[in-house]
C-alpha positions as CSV (number, residue, x, y, z in Angstrom):
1,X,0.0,0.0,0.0
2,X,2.7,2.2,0.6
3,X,4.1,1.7,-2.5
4,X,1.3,2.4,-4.4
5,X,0.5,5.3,-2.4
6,X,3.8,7.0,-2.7
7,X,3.2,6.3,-7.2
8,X,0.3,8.0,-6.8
9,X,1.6,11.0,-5.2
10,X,4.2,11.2,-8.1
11,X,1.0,10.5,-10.5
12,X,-0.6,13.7,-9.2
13,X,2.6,15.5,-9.2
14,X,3.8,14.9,-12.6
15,X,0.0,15.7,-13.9
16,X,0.1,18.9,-12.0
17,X,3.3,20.2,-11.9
18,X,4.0,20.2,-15.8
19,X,1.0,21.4,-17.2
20,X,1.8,24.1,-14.2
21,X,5.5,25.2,-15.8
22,X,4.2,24.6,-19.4
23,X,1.1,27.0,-18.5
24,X,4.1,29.8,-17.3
25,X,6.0,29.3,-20.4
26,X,2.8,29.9,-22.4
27,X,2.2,33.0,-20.3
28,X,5.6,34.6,-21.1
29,X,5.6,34.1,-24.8
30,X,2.2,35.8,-25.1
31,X,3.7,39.1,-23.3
32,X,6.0,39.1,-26.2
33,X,4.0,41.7,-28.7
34,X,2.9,40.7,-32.0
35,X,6.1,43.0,-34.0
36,X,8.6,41.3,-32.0
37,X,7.7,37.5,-32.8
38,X,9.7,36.6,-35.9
39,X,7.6,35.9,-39.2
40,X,8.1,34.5,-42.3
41,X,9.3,36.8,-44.8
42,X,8.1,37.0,-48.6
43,X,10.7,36.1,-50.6
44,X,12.5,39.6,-52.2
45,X,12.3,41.0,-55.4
46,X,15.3,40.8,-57.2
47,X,16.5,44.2,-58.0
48,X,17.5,45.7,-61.4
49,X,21.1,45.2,-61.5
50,X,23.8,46.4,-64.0
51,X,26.5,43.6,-64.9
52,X,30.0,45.2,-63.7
53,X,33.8,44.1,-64.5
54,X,34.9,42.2,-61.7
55,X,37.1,43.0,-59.6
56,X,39.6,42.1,-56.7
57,X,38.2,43.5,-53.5
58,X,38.3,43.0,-50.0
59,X,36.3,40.8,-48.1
60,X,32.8,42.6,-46.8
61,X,32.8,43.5,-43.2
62,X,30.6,41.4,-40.9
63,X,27.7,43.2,-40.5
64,X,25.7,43.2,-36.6
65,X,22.6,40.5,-36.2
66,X,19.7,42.1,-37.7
67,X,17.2,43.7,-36.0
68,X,13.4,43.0,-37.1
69,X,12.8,46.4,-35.6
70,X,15.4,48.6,-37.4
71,X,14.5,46.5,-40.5
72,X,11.0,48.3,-40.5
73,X,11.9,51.8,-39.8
74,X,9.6,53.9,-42.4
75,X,7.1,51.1,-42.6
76,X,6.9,47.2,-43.0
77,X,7.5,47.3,-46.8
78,X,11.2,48.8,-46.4
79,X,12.1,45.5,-44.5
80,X,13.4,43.5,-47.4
81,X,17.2,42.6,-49.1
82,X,15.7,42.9,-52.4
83,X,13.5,45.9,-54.4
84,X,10.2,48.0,-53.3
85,X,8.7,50.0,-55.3
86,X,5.0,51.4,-55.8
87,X,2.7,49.2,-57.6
88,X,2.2,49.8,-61.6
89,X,5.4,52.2,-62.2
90,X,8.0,52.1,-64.6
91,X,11.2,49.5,-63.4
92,X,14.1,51.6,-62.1
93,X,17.0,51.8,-63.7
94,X,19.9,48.9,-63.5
95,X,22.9,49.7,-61.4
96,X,25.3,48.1,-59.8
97,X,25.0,49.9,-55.9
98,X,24.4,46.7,-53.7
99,X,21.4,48.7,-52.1
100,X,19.9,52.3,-52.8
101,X,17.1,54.6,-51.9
102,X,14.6,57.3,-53.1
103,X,12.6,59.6,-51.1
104,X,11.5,63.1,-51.1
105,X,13.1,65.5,-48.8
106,X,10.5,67.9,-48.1
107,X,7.4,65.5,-47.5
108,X,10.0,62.1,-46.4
109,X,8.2,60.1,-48.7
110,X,9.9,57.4,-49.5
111,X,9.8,56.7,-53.3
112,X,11.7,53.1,-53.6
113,X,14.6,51.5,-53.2
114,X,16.8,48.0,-53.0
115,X,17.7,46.5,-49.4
116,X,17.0,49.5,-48.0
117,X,17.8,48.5,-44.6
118,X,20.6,46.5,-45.4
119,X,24.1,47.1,-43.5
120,X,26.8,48.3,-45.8
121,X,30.2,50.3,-44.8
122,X,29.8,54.0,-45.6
123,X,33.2,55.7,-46.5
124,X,33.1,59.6,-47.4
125,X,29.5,59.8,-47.2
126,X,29.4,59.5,-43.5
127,X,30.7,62.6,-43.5
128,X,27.3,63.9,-44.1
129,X,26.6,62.5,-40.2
130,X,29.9,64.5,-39.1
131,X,28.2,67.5,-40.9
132,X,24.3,66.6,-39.2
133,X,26.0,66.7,-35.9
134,X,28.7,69.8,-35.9
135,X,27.6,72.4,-38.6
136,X,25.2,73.6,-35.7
137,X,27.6,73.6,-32.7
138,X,30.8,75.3,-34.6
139,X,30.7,79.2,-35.7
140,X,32.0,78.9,-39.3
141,X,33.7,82.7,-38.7
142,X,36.1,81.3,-36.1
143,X,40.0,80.7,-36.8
144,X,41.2,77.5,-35.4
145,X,45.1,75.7,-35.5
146,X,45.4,72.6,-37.2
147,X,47.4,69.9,-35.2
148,X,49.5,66.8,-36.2
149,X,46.9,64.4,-34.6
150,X,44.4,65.6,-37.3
151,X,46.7,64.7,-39.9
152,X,46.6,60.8,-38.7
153,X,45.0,59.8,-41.8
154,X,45.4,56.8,-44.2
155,X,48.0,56.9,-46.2
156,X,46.9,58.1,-50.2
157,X,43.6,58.7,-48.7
158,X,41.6,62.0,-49.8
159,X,42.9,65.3,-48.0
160,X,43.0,69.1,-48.3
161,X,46.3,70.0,-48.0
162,X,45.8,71.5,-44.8
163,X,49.2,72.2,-43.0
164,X,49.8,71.6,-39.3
165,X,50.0,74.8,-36.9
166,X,47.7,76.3,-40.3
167,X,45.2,78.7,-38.8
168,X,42.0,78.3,-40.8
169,X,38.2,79.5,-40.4
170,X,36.0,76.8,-39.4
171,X,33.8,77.7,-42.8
172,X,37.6,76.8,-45.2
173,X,37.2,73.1,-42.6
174,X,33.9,72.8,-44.3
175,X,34.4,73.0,-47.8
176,X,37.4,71.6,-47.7
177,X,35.4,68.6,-46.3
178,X,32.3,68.4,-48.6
179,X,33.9,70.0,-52.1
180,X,37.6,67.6,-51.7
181,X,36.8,64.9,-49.2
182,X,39.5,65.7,-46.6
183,X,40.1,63.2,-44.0
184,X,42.2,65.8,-42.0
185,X,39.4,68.3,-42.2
186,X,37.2,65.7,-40.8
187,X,39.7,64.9,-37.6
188,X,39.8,68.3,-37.3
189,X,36.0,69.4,-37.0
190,X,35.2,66.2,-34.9
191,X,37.6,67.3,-32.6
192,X,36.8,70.7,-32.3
193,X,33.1,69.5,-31.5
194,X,33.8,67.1,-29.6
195,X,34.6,68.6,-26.3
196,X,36.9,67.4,-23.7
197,X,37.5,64.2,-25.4
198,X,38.5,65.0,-29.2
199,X,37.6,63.5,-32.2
200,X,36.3,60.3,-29.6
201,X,34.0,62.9,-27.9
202,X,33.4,64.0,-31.8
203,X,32.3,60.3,-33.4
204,X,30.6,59.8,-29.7
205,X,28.0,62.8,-31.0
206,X,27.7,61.5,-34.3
207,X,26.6,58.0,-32.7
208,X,24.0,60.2,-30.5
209,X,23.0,62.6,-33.5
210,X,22.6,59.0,-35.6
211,X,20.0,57.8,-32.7
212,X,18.4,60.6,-32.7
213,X,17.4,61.3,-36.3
214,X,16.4,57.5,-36.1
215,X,19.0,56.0,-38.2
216,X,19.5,53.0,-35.7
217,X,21.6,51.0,-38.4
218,X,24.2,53.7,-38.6
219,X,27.4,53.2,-36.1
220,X,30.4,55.3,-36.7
221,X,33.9,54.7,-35.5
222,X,35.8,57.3,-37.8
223,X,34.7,61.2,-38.4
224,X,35.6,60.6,-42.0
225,X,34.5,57.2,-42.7
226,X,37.5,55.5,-43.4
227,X,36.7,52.1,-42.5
228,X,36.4,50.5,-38.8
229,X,36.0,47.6,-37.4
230,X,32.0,48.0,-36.7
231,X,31.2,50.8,-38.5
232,X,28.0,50.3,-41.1
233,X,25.5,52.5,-42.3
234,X,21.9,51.3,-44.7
235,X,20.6,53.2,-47.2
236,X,17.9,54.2,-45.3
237,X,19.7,55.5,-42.7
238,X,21.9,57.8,-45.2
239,X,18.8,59.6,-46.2
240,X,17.7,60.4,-42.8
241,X,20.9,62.3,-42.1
242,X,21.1,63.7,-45.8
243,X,17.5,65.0,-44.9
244,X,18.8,66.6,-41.9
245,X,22.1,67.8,-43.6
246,X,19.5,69.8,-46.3
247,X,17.4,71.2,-43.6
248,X,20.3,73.7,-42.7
249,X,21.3,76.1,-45.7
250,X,24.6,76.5,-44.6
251,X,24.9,73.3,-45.3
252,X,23.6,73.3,-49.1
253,X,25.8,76.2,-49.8
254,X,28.7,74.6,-48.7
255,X,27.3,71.5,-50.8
256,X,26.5,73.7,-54.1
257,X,30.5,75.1,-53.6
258,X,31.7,74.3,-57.2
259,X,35.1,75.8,-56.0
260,X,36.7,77.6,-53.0
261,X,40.5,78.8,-52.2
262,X,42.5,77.8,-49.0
263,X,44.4,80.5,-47.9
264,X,48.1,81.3,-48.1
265,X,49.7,80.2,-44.6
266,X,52.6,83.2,-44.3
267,X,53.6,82.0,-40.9
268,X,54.8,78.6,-42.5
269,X,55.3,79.8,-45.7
270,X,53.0,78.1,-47.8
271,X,51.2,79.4,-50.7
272,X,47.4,79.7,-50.7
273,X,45.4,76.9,-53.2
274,X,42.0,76.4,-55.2
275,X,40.1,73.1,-54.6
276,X,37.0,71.9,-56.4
277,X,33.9,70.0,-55.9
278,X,34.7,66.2,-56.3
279,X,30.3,65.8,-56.4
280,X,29.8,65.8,-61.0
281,X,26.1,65.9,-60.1
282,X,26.3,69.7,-59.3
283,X,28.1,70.5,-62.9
284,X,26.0,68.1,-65.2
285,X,22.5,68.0,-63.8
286,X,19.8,70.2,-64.1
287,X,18.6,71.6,-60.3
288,X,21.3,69.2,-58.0
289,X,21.5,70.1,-54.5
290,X,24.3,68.7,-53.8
291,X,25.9,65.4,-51.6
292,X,28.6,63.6,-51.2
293,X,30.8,61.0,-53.0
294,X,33.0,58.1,-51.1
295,X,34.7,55.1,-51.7
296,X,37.3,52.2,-49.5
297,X,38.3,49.2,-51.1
298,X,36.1,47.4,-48.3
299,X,32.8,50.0,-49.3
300,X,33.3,50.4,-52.7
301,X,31.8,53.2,-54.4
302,X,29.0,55.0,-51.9
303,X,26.7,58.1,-52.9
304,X,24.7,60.7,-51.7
305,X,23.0,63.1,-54.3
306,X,19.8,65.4,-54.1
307,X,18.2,67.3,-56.9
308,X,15.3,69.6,-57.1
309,X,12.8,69.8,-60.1
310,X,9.6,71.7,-60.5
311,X,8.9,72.2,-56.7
312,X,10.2,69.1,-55.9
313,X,13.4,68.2,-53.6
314,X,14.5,64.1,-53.9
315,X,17.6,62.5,-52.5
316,X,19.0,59.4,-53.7
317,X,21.5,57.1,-51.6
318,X,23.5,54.5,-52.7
319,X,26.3,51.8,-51.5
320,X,28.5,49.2,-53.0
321,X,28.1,50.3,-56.2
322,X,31.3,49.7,-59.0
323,X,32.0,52.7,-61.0
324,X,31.6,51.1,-64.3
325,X,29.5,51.3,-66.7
326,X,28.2,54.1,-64.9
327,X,29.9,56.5,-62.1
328,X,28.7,56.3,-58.4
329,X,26.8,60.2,-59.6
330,X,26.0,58.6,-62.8
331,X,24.3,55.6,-60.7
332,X,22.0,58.3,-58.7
333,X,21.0,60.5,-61.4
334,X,19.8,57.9,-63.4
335,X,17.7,56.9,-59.8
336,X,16.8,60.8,-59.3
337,X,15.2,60.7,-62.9
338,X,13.5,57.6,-62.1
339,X,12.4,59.0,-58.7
340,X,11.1,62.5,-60.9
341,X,9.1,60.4,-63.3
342,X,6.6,59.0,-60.4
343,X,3.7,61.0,-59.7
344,X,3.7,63.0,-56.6
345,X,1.5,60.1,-54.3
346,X,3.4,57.0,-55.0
347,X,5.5,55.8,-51.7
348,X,6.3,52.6,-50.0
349,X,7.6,53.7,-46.4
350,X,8.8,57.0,-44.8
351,X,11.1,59.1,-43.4
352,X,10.9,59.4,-40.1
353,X,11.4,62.1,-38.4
354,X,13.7,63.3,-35.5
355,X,13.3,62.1,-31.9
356,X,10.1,60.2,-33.2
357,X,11.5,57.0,-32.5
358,X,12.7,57.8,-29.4
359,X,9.2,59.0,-28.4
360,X,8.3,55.1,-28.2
361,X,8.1,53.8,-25.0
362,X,10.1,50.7,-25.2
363,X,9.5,47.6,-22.9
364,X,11.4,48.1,-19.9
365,X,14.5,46.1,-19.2
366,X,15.1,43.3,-16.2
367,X,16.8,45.4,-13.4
368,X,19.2,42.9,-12.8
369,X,20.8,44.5,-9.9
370,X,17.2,43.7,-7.4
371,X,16.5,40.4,-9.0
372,X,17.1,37.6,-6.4
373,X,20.4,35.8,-7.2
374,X,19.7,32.4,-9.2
375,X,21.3,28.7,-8.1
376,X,21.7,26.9,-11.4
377,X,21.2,23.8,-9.7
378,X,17.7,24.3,-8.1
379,X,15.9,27.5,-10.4
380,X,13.2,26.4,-12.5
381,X,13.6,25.2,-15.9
382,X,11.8,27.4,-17.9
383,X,12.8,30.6,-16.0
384,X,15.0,32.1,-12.8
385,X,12.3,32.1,-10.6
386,X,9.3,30.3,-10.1
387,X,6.1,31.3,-11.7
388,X,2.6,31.5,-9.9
389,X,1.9,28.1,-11.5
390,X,5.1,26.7,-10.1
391,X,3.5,27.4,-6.8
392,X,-0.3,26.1,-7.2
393,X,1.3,23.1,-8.0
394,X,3.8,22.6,-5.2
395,X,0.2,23.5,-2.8
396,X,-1.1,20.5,-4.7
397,X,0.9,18.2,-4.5
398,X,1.2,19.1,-1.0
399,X,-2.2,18.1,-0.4
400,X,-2.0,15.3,-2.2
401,X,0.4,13.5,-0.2
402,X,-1.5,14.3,2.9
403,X,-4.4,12.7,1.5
404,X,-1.6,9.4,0.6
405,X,-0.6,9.4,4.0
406,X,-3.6,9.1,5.6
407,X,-4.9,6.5,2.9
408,X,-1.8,4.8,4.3
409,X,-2.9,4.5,7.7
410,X,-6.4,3.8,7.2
411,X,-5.0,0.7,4.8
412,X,-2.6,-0.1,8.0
413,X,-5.4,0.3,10.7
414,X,-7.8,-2.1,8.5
415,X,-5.5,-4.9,8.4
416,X,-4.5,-4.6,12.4
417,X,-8.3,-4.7,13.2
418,X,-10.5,-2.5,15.2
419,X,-8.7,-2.4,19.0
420,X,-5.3,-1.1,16.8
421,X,-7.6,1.4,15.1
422,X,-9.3,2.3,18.2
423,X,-5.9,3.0,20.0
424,X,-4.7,4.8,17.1
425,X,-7.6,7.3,17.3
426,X,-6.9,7.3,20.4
427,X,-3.3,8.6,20.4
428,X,-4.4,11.5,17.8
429,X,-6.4,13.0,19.9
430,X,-4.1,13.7,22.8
């Protein structure tokens, strides 16, 4: 009797106790909200795509784990590797930029584009984020010393000229970064804005400034995008910060520069020097804006372009392109054209806008530092601390092995016979 009374104690508690943790687990996954759960993706366009030469490159950076979230920025549609476009409009044009973007800069509209969210590295057009961030915080009138440090560039890679213990106006630092490129310029300006700490205080705002205009795929690790371990951009995320870069006019002067002169430094006795704008879309289309060209052997060819015609302002964005048959600007004015040709109402996502993301309250995180320490050896399996469930079924299966216990006795007090039973009684009630 005993025996069968302690199996059917561990009857009740296996009946009780797992549909018990089972009924937590189903609990927790069902707090999880809908967007979060993965689904199953439709399978992506293939986008138009130019055949380019090949040639020997780098391996791509590992990009981050995707995030479903960042993915769909601007709206569901946006969240695929291959193209999105409106419904019933003409095919875009074939290039060869691994992913590219459309969108209006004025309304945010988002016209089309190719892996929009997908990570790619940035080069020179992260410079537009180094502009998004500083062009507010540094007077363009004042005179500021170049140093050595700002000179720690890449060897061959894309400079002013700009001399160290040179006094130039923050405006020259500008241009010479947007019309030429300059690397230095950008060490410079980062550190300038970036406080106590230099040009890592200066890339630390440009990670904030990213965040803030919603670009959560953008990380930098260089002012001048010359290429870092972890540093990735989307085309998305470019037009977000071009949009904010063409917000401020100072900045689409500085971007419509064709030319500018950097001054004669007497004190070191070197002679003064023109520069020109490195962006063709400014000379050879109708209405450009502006942007900003780039390219590392690990990024390829990356491009930023914006364009206004009849009352309307578009930005194109492009990465990993190959500069043959057509040019990086070649590659986005064909897209701007494309983007032209669609009538004012067509979109497939949005912009959107600054702080708006922020502005979403986001599930609050475990505070790990007043949760109860775990012991790996007796937690419960499906979480670190037992669930309600856990404990209805530990009262359960308390009271069912009271209930086996005294079946036990009753069994034992039968087979002694009633003057056993009687004294039994007997000594329970004292």
């Amino acid at each position: 009797m005993r025996v069968r009374a302690l199996g059917a104690v561990s009857a009740v508690l296996t009946i009780v106790v797992l549909p018990a943790t089972a009924g937590t687990a189903a609990t927790t996954q069902s707090a999880v909200p809908a967007s979060n759960a993965p689904a199953s993706a439709p399978a992506a366009v293939p986008c138009p795509k130019a055949t380019a030469p090949k040639v020997v490159r780098s391996p791509r950076p590992t990009p981050p784990p995707s995030v479903p979230e960042h993915r769909a920025v601007g709206g569901d549609a946006l969240a695929t590797a291959g193209l999105v476009v409106p419904p019933q409009v003409p095919a875009p044009p074939k290039v060869t930029a691994t992913s590219w973007l459309v969108a209006d800069l004025d309304t945010g509209e988002v016209l089309g584009g190719c892996g929009p969210h997908e990570y790619a590295t940035p080069a020179s057009v992260q410079k537009l984020l180094l502009a998004a961030t500083m062009l507010s915080r540094l007077d363009p009138r004042e005179v500021v010393e170049i140093t050595r440090k700002d000179l720690d560039i890449a060897p061959g890679s894309s400079a002013v000229g700009l001399l160290p213990g040179g006094r130039y106006r923050v405006k020259t630092l500008w241009l010479g970064l947007l019309l030429q490129s300059g690397n230095e310029a950008a060490n410079a300006l980062a550190r300038l804005g970036g406080g106590p700490d230099g040009v890592a205080g200066g890339v630390r705002a440009m990670n904030e400034e990213a965040r803030r205009l919603g670009a959560r795929q953008t990380h930098a690790v260089t002012p001048s995008g010359l290429d870092g371990p972890g540093q990735f951009t989307s085309a998305y995320d470019l037009a977000l910060i071009a949009r904010a870069c063409f917000a401020d006019p100072t900045f689409g002067t500085y971007a419509r520069t064709e030319r500018t002169r950097i001054p004669a430094q007497k004190a070191l006795g070197a002679k003064g020097f023109q520069i020109q704008n490195n962006n063709q879309l400014i000379y050879r289309y109708p209405g450009a804006l502006g942007g900003k060209t780039g390219f590392t052997d690990y990024a390829r060819h990356t491009y930023v372009g914006a364009a206004e015609r009849d009352g309307r302002r578009l930005v194109v964005t492009l990465l990993g392109a190959e500069p043959r048959p057509l040019r990086g600007w070649e590659q986005g004015a064909a897209l701007l054209d494309w983007g032209f040709g669609l009538p004012r109402d067509a979109t497939v996502g949005r912009l959107v806008e600054p702080g708006e993301l922020d502005a979403v309250p986001s599930p609050p995180a475990p505070d790990v530092a007043t949760e109860a320490p775990v012991d790996p050896v007796t937690s419960a399996t499906l979480g670190d601390t037992p669930g309600a469930g856990m404990y209805v079924a530990l009262a359960v299966g308390a009271t069912a092995i009271a209930l086996a216990v005294v079946a036990a006795r009753r069994g034992r007090a039968a087979a002694s016979g009633p003057a056993a039973d009687r004294g039994r009684v007997a000594d329970g009630g004292n």
